[in-house]
N, C-alpha and C positions, 0 to 999 in steps of 0.2 A: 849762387854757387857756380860749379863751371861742371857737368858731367864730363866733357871730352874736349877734347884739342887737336889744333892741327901745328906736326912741323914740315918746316920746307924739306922734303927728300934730303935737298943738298947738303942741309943740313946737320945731316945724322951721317956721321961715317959709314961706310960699307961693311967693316969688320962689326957692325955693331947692328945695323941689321943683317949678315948673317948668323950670328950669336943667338941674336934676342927671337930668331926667326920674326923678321916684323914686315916681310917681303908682302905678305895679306892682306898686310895694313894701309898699302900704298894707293893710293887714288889719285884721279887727276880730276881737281877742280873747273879746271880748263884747257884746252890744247894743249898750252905752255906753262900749267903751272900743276905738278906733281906734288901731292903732303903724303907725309902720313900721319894716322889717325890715332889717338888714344882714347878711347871711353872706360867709361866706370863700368857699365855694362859688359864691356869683353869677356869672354870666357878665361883669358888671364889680363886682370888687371892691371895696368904697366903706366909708369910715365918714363920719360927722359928728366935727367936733372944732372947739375951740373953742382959735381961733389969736389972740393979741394980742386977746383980747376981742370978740370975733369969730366969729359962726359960718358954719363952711364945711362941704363935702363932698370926703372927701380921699380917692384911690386907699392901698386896705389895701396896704402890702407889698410886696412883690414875686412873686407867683403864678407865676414861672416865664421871665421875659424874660432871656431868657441873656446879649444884649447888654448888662443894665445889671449897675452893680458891685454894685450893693443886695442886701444877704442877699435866700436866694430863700424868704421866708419871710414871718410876715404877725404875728408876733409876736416878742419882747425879752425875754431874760430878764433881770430887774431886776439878780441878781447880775453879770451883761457886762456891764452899763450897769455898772454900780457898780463896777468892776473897769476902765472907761475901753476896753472894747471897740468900743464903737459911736464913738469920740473923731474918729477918722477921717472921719466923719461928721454931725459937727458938732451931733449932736440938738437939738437943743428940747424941752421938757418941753410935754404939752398934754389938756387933759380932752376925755376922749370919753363926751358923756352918752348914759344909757343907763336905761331903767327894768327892763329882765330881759335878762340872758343865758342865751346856750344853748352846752351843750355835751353833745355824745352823745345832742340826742335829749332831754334836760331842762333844762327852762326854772327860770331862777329870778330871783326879785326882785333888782334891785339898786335904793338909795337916792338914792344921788347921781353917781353916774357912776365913771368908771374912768380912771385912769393910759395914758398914753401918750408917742410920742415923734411929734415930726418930723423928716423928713431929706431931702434936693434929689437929686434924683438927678441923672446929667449932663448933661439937657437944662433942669437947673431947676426939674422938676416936684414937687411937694410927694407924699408917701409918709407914711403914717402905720403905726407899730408897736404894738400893744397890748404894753404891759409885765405880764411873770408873774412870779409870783413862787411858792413852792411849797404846795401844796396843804394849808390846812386840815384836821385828819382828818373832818368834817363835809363839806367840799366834795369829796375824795377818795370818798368811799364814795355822797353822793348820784351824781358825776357817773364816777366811775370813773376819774379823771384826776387824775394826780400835779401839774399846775401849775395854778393858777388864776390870773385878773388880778389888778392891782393896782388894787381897788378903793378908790373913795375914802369915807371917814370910817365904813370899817364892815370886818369880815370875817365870812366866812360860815363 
């Protein structure tokens, strides 16, 4: 899977971390190179994703709200989607850029970002799911984890 992700600062418009208040989020990898951070874990669960040519900051998943009907979960496996699981739910397909994810504690490069979906919950609210898919034997053994995203135009 992918708990968390790093985008480049530059990245993300200014009006959109002032919005999403994501100023917290901000670290420097190194001297010269600023991300900011999404995890699963955050106290609000958030990605960036790029809806209708557009970019926004979208609540990951569902972390545990028991009143909604939304899987209580923050991730898709591409085979349900593909299988017409998630159909009930009307998905949208949506890139969520990313230059490194993490998972377990190791970070690694991605190129161009990563597969995802959309879906409304009952109030209307937009929910985003990272789509997986099964783990690389390269990405299994760096991250010790049987699924990994479905990343775009590459596999690790």
């Amino acid at each position: 899977m992918c708990a968390g992700l790093a985008v480049n600062w530059r990245d993300i418009p200014d009006h959109l971390i002032e919005e999403f208040s994501l100023q917290n989020r901000v670290v420097s990898r190194n001297e010269n190179e600023k991300e900011i951070r999404f995890l699963f874990r955050d106290p609000v669960a958030q990605l960036p994703v790029w809806v209708d040519d557009r970019l926004t900051i979208v609540e990951w998943g569902n972390r545990g709200n028991k009143e909604s009907r939304l899987p209580k979960t923050g991730w898709c496996r591409n085979e349900s989607l593909e299988a017409g699981k998630w159909n009930w739910l009307k998905p949208q397909p949506v890139i969520i850029p990313a230059c490194y994810g993490l998972e377990k504690g190791v970070w690694f490069q991605i190129k161009e970002g990563m597969s995802g979906i959309l879906v409304k919950d009952e109030k209307n609210i937009d929910h985003v799911y990272m789509l997986t898919t099964a783990a690389s034997h390269y990405y299994e053994v760096m991250t010790r984890h049987g699924r990994m995203p479905v990343l775009l135009g590459e596999v690790i």
